[in-house]
DOLODO-943540 format. One record per atom (N, C-alpha, C, O): residue in one letter; y, z, x negated; atom name; residue number from 1. Coordinates in steps of 0.1 Angstrom, whole numbers, plus 5000, padded with zeros to 4 digits. Layout:
NODE   r   north     up   east    a     k
NODE   A       Y      Z      X   CA   NUM
...
//
This chain:
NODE   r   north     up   east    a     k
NODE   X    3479   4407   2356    N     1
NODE   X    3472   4399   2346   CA     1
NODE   X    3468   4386   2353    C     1
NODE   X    3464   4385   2365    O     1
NODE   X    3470   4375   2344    N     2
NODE   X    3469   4359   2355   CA     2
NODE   X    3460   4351   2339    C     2
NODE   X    3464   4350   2327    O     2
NODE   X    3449   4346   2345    N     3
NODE   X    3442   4341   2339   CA     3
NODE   X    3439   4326   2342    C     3
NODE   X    3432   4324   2351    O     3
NODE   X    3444   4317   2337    N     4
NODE   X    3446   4300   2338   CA     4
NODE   X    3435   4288   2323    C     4
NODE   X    3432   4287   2311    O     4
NODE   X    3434   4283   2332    N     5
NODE   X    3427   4275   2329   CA     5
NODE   X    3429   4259   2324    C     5
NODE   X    3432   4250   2332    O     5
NODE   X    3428   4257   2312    N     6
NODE   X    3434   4237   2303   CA     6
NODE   X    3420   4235   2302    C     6
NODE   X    3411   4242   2299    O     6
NODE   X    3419   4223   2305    N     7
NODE   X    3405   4215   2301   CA     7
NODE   X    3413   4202   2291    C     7
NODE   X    3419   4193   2297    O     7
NODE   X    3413   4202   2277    N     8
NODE   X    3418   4191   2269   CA     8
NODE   X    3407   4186   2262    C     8
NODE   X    3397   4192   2259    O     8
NODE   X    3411   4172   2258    N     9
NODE   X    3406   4160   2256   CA     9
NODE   X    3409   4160   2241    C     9
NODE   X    3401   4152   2235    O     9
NODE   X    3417   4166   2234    N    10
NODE   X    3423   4161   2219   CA    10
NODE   X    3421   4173   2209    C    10
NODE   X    3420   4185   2210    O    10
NODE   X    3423   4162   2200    N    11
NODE   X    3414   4174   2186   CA    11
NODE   X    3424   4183   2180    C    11
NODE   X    3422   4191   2171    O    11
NODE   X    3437   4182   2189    N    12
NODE   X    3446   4192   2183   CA    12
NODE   X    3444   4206   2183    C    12
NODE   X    3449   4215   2176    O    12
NODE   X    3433   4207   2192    N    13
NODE   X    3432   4219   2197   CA    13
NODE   X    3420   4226   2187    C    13
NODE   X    3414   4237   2188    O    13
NODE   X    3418   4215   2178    N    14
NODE   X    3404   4220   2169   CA    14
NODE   X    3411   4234   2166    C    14
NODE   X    3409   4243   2174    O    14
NODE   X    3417   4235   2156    N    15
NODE   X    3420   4247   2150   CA    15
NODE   X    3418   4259   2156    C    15
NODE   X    3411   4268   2152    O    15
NODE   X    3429   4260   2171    N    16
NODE   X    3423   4275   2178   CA    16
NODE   X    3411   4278   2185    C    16
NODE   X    3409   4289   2191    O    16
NODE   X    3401   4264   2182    N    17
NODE   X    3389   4266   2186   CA    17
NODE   X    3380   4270   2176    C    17
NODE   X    3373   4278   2181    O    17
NODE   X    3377   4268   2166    N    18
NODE   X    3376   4271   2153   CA    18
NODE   X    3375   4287   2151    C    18
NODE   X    3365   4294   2153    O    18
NODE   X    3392   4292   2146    N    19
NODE   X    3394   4305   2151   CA    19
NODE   X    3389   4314   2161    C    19
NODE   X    3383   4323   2158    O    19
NODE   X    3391   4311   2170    N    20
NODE   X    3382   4318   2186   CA    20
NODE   X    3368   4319   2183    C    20
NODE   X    3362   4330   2185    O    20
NODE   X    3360   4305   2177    N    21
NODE   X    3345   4306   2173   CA    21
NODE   X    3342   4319   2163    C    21
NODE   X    3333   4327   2163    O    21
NODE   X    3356   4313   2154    N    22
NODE   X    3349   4327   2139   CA    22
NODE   X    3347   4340   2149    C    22
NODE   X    3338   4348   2147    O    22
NODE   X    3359   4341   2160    N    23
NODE   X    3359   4359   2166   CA    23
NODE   X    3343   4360   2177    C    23
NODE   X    3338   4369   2184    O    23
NODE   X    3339   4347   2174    N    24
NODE   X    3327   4352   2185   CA    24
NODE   X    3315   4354   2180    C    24
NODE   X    3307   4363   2183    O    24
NODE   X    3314   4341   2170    N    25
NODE   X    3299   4339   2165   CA    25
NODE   X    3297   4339   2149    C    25
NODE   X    3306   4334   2143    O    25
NODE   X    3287   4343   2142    N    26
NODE   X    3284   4345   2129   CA    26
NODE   X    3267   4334   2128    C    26
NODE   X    3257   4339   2134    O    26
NODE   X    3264   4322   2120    N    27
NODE   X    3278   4313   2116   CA    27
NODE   X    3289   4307   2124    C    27
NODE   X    3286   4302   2135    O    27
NODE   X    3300   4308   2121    N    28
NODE   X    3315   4294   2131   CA    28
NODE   X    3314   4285   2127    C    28
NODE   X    3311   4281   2116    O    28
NODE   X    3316   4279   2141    N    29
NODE   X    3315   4264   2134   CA    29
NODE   X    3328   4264   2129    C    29
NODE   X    3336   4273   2131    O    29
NODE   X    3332   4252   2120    N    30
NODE   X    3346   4250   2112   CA    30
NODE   X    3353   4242   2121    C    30
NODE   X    3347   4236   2130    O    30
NODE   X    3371   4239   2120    N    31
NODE   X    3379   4230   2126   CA    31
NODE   X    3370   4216   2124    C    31
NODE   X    3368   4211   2135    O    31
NODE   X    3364   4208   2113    N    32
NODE   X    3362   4196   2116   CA    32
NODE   X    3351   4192   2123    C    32
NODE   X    3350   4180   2126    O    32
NODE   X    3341   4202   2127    N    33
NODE   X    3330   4204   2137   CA    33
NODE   X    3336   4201   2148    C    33
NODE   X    3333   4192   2156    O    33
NODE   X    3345   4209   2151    N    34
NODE   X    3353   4205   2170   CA    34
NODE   X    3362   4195   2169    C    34
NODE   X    3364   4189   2180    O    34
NODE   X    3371   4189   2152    N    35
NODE   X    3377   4176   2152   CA    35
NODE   X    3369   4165   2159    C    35
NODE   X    3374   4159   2168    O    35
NODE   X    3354   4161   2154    N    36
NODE   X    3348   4156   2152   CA    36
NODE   X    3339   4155   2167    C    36
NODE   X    3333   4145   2170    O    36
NODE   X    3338   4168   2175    N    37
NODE   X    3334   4163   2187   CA    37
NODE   X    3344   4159   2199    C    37
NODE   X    3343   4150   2208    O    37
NODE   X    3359   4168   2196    N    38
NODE   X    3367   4162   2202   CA    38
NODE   X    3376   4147   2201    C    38
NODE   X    3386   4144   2207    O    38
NODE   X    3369   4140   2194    N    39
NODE   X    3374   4129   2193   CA    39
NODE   X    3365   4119   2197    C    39
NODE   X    3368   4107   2196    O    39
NODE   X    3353   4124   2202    N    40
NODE   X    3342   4114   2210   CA    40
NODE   X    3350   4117   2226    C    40
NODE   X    3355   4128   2231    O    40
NODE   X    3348   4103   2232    N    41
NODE   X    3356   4101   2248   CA    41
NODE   X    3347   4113   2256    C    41
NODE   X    3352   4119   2266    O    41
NODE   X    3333   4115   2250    N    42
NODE   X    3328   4121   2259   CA    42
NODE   X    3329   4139   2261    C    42
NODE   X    3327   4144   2272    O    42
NODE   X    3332   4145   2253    N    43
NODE   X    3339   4154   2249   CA    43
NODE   X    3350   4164   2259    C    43
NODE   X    3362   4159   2258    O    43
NODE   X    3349   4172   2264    N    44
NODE   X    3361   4180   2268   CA    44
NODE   X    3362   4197   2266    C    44
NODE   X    3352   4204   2268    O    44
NODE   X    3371   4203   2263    N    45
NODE   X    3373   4218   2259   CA    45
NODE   X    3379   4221   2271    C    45
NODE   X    3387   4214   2277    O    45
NODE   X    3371   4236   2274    N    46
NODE   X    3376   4243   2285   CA    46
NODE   X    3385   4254   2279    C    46
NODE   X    3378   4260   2271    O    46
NODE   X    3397   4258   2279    N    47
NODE   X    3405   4273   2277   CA    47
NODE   X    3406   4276   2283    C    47
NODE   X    3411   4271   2293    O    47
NODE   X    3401   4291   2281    N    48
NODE   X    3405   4303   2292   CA    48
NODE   X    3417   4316   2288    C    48
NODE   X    3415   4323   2278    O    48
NODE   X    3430   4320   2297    N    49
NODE   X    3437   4323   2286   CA    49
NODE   X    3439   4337   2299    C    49
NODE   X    3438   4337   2311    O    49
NODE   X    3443   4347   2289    N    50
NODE   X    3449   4360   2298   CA    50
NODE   X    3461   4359   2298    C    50
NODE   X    3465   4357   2287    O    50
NODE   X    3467   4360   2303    N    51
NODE   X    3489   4355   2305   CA    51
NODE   X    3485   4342   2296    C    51
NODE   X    3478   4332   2298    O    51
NODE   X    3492   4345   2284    N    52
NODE   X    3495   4332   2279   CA    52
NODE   X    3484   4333   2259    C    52
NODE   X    3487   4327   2249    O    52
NODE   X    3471   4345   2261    N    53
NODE   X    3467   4345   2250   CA    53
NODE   X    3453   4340   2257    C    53
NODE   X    3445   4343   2266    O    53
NODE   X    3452   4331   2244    N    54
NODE   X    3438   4325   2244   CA    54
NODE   X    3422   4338   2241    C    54
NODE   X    3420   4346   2231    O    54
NODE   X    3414   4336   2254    N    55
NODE   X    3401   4344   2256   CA    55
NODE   X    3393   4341   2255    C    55
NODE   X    3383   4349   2253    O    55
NODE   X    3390   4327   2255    N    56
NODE   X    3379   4322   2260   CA    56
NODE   X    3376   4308   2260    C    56
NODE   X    3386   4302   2264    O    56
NODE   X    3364   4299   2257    N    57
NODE   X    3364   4285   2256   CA    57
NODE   X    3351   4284   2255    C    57
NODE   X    3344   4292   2250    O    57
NODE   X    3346   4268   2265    N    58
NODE   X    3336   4262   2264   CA    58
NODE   X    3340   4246   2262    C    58
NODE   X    3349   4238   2266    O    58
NODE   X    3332   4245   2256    N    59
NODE   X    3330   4231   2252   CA    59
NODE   X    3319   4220   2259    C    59
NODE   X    3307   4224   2260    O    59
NODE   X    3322   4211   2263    N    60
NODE   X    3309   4204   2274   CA    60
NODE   X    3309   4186   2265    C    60
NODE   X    3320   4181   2260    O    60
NODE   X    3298   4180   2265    N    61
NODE   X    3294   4170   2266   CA    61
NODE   X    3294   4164   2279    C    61
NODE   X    3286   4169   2286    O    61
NODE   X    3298   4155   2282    N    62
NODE   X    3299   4149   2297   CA    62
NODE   X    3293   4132   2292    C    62
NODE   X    3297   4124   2284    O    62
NODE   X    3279   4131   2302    N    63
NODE   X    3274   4118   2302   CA    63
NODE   X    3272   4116   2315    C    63
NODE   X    3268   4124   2323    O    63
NODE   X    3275   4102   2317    N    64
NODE   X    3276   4096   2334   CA    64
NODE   X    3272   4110   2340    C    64
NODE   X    3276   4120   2334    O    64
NODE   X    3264   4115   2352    N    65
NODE   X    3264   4126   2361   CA    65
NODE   X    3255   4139   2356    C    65
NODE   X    3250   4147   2363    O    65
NODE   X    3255   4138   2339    N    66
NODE   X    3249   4150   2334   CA    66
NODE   X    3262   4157   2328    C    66
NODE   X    3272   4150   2326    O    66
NODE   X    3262   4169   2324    N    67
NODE   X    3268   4176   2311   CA    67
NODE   X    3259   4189   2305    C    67
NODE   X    3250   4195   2311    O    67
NODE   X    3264   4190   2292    N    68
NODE   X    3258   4200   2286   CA    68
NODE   X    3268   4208   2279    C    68
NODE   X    3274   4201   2270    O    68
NODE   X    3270   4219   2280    N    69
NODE   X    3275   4230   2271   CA    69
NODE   X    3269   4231   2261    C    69
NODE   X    3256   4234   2260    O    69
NODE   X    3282   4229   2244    N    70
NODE   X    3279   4226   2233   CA    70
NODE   X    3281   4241   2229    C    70
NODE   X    3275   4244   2219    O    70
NODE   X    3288   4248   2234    N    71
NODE   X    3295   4260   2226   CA    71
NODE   X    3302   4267   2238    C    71
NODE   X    3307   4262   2247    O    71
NODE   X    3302   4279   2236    N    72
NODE   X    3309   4289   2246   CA    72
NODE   X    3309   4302   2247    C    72
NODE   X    3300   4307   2254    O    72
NODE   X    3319   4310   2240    N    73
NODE   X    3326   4321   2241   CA    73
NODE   X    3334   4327   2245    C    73
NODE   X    3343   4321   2248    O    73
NODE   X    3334   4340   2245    N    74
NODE   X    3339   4353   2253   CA    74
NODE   X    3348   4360   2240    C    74
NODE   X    3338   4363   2233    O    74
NODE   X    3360   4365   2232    N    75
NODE   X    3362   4368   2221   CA    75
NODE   X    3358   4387   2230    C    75
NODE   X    3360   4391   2241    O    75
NODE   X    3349   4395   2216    N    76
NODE   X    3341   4405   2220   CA    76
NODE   X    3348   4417   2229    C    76
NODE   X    3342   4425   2236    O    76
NODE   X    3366   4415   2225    N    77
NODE   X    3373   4427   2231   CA    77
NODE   X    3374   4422   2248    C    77
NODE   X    3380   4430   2255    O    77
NODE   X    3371   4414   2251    N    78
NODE   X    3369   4410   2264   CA    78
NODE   X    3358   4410   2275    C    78
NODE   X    3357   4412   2287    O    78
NODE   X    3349   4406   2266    N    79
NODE   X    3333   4408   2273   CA    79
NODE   X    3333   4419   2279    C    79
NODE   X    3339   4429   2277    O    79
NODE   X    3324   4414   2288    N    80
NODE   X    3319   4425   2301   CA    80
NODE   X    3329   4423   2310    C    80
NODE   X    3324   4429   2320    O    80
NODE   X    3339   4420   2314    N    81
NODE   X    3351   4416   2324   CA    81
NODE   X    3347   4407   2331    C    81
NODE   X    3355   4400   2337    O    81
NODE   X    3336   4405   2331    N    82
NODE   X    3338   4390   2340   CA    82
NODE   X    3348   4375   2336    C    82
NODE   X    3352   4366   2344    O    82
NODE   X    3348   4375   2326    N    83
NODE   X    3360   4365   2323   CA    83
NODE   X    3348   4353   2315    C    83
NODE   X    3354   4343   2312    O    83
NODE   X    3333   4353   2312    N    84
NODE   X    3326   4343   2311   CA    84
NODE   X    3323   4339   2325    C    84
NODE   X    3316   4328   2327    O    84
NODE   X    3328   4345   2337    N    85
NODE   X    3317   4338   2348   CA    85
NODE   X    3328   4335   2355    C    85
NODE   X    3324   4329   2365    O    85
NODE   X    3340   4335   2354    N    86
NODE   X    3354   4329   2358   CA    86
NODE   X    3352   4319   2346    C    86
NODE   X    3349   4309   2351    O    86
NODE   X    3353   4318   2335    N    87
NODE   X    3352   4305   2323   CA    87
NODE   X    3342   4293   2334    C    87
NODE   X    3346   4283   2339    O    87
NODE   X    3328   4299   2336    N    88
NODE   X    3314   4287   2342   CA    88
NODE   X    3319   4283   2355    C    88
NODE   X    3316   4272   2359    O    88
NODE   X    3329   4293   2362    N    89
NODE   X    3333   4291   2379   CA    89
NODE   X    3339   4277   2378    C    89
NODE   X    3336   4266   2383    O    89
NODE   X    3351   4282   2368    N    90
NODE   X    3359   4268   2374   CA    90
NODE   X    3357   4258   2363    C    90
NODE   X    3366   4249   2362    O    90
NODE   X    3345   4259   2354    N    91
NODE   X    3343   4249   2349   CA    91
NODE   X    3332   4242   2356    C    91
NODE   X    3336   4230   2357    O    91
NODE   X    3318   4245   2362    N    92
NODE   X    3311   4239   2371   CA    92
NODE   X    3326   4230   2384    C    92
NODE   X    3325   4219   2389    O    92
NODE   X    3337   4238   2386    N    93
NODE   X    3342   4229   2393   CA    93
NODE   X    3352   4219   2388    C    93
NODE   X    3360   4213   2394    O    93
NODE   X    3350   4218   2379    N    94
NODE   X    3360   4207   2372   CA    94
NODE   X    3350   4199   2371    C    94
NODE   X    3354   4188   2375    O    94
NODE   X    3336   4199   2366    N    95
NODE   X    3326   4193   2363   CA    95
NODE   X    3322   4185   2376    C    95
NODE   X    3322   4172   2376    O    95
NODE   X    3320   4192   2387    N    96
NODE   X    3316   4188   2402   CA    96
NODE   X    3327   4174   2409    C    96
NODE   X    3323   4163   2415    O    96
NODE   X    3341   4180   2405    N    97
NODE   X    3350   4169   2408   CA    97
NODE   X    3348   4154   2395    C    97
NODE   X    3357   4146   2394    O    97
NODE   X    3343   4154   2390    N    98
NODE   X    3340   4145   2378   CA    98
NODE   X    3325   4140   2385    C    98
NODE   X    3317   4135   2376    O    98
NODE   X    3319   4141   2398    N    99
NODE   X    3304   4134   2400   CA    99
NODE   X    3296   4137   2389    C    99
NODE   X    3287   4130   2386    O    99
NODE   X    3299   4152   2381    N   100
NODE   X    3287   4158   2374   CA   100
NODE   X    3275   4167   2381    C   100
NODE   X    3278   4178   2384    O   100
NODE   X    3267   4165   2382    N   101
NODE   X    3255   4165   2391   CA   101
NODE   X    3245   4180   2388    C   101
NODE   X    3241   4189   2396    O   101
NODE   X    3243   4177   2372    N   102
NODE   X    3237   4186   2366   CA   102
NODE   X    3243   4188   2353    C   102
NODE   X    3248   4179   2346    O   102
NODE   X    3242   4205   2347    N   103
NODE   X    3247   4210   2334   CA   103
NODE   X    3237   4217   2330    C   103
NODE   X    3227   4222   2337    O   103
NODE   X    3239   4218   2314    N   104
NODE   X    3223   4220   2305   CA   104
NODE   X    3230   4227   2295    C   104
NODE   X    3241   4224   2290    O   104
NODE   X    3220   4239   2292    N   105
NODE   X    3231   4243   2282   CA   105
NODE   X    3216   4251   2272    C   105
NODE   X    3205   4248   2276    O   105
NODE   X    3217   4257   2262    N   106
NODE   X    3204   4263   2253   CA   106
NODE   X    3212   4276   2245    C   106
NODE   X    3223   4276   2241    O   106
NODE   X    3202   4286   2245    N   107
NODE   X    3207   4298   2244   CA   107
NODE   X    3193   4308   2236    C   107
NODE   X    3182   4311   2240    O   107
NODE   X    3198   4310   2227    N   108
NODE   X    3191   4321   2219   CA   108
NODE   X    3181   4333   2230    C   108
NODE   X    3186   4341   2238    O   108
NODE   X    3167   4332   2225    N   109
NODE   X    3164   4340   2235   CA   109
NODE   X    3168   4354   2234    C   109
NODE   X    3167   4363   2243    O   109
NODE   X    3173   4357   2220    N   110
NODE   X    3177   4371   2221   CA   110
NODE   X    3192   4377   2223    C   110
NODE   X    3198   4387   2219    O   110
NODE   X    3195   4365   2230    N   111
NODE   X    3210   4365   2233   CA   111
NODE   X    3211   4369   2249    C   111
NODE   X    3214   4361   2258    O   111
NODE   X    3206   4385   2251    N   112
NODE   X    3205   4391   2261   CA   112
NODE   X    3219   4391   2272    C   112
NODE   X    3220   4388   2284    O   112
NODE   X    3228   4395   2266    N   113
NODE   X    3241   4392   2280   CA   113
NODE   X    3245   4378   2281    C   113
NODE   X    3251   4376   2291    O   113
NODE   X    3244   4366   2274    N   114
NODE   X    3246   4355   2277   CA   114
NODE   X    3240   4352   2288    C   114
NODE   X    3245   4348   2299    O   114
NODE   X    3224   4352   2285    N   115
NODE   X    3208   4355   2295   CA   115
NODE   X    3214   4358   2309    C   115
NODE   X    3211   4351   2319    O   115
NODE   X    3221   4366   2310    N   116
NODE   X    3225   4378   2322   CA   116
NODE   X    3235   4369   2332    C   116
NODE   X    3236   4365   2344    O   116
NODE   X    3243   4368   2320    N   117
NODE   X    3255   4355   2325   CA   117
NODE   X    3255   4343   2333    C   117
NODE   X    3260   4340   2343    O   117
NODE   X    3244   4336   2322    N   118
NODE   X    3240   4321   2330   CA   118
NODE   X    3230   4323   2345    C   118
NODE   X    3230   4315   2355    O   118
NODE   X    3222   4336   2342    N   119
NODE   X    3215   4340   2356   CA   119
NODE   X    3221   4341   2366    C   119
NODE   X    3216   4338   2377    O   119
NODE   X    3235   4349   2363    N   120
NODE   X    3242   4356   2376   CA   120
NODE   X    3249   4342   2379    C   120
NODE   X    3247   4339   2390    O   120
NODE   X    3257   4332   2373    N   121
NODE   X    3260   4319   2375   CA   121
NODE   X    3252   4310   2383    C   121
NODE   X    3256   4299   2387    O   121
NODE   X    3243   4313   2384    N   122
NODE   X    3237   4301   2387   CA   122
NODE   X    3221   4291   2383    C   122
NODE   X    3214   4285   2391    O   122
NODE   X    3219   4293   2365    N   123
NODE   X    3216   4288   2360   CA   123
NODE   X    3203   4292   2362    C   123
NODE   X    3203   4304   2365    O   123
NODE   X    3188   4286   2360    N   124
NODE   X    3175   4288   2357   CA   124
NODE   X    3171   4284   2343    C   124
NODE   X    3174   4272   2339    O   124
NODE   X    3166   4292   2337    N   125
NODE   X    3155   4287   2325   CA   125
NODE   X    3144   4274   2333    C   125
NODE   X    3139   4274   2344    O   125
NODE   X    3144   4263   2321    N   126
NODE   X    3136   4255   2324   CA   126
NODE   X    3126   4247   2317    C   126
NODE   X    3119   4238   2320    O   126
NODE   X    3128   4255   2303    N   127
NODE   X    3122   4250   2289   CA   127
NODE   X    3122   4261   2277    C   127
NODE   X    3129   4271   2278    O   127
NODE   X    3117   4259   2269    N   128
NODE   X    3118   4268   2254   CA   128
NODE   X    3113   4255   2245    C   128
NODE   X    3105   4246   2248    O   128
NODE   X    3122   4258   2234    N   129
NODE   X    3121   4253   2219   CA   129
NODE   X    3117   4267   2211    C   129
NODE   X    3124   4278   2209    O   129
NODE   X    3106   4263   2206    N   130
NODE   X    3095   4271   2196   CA   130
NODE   X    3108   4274   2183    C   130
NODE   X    3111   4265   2175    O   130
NODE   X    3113   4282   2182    N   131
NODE   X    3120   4286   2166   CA   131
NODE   X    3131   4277   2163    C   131
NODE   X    3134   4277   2151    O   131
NODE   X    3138   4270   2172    N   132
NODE   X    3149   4266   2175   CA   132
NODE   X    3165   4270   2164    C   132
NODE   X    3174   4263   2158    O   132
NODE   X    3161   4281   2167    N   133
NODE   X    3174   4293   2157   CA   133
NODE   X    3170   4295   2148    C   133
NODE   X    3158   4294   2147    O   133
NODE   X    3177   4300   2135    N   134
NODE   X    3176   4312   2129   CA   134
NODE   X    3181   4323   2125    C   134
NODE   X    3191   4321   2118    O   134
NODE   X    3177   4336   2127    N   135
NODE   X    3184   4345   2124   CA   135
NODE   X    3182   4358   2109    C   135
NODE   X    3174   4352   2101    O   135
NODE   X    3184   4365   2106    N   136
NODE   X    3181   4376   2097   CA   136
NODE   X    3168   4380   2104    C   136
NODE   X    3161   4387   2097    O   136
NODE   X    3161   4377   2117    N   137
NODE   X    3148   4381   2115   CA   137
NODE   X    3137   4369   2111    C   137
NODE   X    3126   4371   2106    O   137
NODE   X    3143   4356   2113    N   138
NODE   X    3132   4347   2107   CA   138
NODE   X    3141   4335   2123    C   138
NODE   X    3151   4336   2130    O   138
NODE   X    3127   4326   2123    N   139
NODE   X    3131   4318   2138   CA   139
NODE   X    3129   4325   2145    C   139
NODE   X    3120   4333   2145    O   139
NODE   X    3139   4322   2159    N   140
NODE   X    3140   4325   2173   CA   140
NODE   X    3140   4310   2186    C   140
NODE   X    3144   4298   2185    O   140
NODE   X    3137   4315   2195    N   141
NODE   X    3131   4307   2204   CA   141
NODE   X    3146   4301   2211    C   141
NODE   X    3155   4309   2214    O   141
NODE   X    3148   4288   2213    N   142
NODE   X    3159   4286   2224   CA   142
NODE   X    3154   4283   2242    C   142
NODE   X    3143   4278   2246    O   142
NODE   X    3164   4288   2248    N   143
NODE   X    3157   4289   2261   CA   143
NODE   X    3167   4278   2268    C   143
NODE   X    3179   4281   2265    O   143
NODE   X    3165   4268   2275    N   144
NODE   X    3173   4259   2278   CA   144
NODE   X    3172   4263   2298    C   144
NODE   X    3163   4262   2306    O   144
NODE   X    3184   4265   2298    N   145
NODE   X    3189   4263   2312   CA   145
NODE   X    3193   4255   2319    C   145
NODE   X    3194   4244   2312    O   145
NODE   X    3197   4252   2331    N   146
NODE   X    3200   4242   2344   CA   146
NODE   X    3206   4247   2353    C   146
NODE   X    3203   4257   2358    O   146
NODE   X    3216   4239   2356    N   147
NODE   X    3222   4241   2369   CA   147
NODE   X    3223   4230   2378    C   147
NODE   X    3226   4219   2374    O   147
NODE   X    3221   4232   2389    N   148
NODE   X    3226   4218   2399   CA   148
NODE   X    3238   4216   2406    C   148
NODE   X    3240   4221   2418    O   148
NODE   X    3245   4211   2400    N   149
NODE   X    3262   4212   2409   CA   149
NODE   X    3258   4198   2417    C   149
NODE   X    3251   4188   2416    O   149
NODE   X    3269   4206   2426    N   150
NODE   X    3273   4200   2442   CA   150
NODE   X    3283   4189   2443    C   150
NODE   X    3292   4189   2434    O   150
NODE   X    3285   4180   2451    N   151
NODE   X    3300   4172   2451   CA   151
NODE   X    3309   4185   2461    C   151
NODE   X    3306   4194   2468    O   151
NODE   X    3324   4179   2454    N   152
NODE   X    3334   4185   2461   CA   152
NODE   X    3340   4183   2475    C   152
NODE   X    3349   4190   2479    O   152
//
């Protein structure tokens, strides 16, 4: 099994990001949601693929030596493999070769294995937004994380 990694720039790729989103998260965002970020310069998609089938994608905002993760999933038949902390590995290093300094990302507090993820990565909680989400129980809290990347 060989798992490889595209970081693209273009909105072609809306559609199988789209699709990927519907298999991860309830609401998806739609194709013109990712047309529409992928077509800002600042914008880049991470894919993560097993041979040659797509697994996996993050999405980053990149501003001079900051970035933030807009979006990022695991499609569910794969979770628990390790293949989110292989997605953040060699995306912190694509980020690091880019003079990105620091990455920010916000996460549902009741989004317990994400929690688990960004911890074992690297990342510290560094804030909460009061009711941020909402879900079928009412609002939920977002918990915004940090990382400090290194130069290469």
């Amino acid at each position: 099994m060989t798992f490889t990694h595209e970081f693209l720039h273009s909105e072609t790729v809306a559609p199988l990001l789209a699709a990927l989103h519907k298999e991860c998260f309830a609401p998806a965002w739609n194709e013109k949601t990712f047309s529409d970020l992928l077509a800002l310069p600042t914008t880049t998609t991470q894919l993560l693929c097993r041979d040659v089938t797509p697994i996996g994608f993050c999405l980053y905002q990149i501003t001079h030596d900051e970035a933030e993760i807009l979006t990022l999933g695991i499609l569910p038949e794969t979770r628990g493999s390790s293949c989110g902390a292989l997605l953040l590995e060699r995306g912190q290093e694509y980020l690091s070769n880019r003079n990105v300094r620091r990455l920010l990302l916000e996460v549902s507090e009741k989004n317990i294995p994400a929690r688990r993820l960004y911890e074992k990565v690297g990342f510290s909680e560094i804030a909460r937004r009061k009711g941020y989400y909402r879900d079928e129980t009412g609002r939920v809290d977002a918990l915004i994380f940090e990382m400090t990347l290194h130069a290469r």
